[in-house]
Each structure stands twice: as structure tokens, then as C-alpha cells.
N, C-alpha and C positions, 0 to 999 in steps of 0.2 A: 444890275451890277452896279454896287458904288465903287465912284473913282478911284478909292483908295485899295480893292481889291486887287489882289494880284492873279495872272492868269495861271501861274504855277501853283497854286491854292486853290483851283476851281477844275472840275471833270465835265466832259459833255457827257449831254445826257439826250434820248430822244423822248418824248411826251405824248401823251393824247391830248393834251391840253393844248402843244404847240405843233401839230402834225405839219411834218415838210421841213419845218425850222429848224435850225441846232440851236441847244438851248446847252445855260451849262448852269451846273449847281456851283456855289462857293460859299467858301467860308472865308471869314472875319482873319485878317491874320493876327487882328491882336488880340483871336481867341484860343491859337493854336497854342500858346507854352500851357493855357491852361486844361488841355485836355491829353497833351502827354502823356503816356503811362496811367491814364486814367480811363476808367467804365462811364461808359456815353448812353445815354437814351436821347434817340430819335423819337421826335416829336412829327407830325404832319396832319393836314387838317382831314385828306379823303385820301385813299390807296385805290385807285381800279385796276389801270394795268398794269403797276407795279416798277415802272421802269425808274421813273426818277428815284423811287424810294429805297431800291436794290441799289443805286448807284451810289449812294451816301454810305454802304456799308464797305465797301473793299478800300473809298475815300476817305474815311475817318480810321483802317486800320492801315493805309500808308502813312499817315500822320500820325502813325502811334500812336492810336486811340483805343481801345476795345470797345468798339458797338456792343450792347445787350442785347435792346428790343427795340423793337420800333411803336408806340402807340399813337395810333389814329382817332379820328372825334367819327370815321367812317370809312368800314369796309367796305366798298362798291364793288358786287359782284364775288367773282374766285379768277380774275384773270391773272392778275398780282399774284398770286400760289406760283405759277410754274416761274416765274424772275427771281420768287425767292426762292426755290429748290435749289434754283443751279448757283446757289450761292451755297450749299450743303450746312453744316452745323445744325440743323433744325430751325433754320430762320424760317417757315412758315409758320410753328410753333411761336417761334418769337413775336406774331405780330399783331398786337393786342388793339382790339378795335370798340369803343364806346356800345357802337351798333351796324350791326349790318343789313346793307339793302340790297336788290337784283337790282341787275341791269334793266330799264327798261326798252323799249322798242315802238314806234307809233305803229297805231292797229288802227281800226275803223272804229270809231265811237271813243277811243280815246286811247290810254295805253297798255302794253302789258309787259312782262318781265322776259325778258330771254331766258330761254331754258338754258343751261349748264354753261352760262356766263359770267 
């Protein structure tokens, strides 16, 4: 978080990244006039389980944003699917991913993917 954000400009969020912690997402407030009434894409580096990345969606349309899609450099797994169903509009549709990889899991000799992860 920079000093200069404000906590009324930022939502919590929980993470796999930050398990146990509250974490919170924000935004820039001197980016908010310019996304007013304006069509947004969500950028982010990896989606797994989807939470931070759901949570940038209902967050950018209280600030009268319209989200589109969201595109990722990486889809990790389908855990991410059911966070963004229960946002409805077809945002799992929406979430456009460079490339996608399984989950994996440590095995004996080295690793393997989780099935329906």
C-alpha cells in the first residue's frame, strides 16, 4: 500500500498467496476520475484461485467503472471458474489467459498435476 492511498479506495481481499492475512487490493485515487463511466480491462500476472481477481470486478464497478475482461500471462488450474461464476455476466468467459497450466502436487520422484484442479 502507498501512503498516499486511501482505505475508502481499497477492498479486502483473501489470497493463496497471503493465507491467514487480510490483504487488500487498491487503487490509485488519482486514477479514479479517469476511469468513470469508462470500459476497464483487468490486467494480472497468474489467476488460480481466483479471489483477488473476482474482487477487482464488483471494485471497479462501485467506482463507476465497467470491467470487460480480465487477461492473465497465466491460468493456473480451474479453481478461479467457480469465484468468477458467482460474479454472473459470463465472467469466466471473460477471462482470457496467454496459457494455461495444472495445478501441480509433490509425488515420489518428482511432481504431478492434480486432477480437476
Amino acid at each position: 500500500r502507498k501512503f498516499w492511498y486511501r482505505e475508502d479506495l481499497g477492498v479486502p481481499v483473501r489470497s493463496i498467496t497471503a493465507p491467514g492475512d487480510e490483504k487488500k487490493i487498491y487503487i490509485d485515487p488519482r486514477l479514479v476520475p479517469g476511469i468513470v463511466g469508462k470500459r476497464v480491462l483487468v490486467v494480472d500476472d497468474v489467476i488460480s484461485g481466483g479471489a483477488t481477481a473476482a474482487a477487482t470486478i464488483p471494485f471497479l464497478k462501485r467506482l463507476q467503472a465497467e470491467p470487460v475482461a480480465l487477461v492473465v500471462a497465466m491460468r493456473q488450474g480451474r479453481r478461479w471458474v467457480s469465484a468468477f461464476e458467482r460474479l454472473g455476466d459470463g465472467w469466466p468467459d471473460r477471462v482470457v489467459g496467454v496459457f494455461d497450466t495444472p495445478i501441480f502436487e509433490p509425488v515420489e520422484g518428482g511432481w504431478a498435476p492434480i486432477e480437476g484442479a
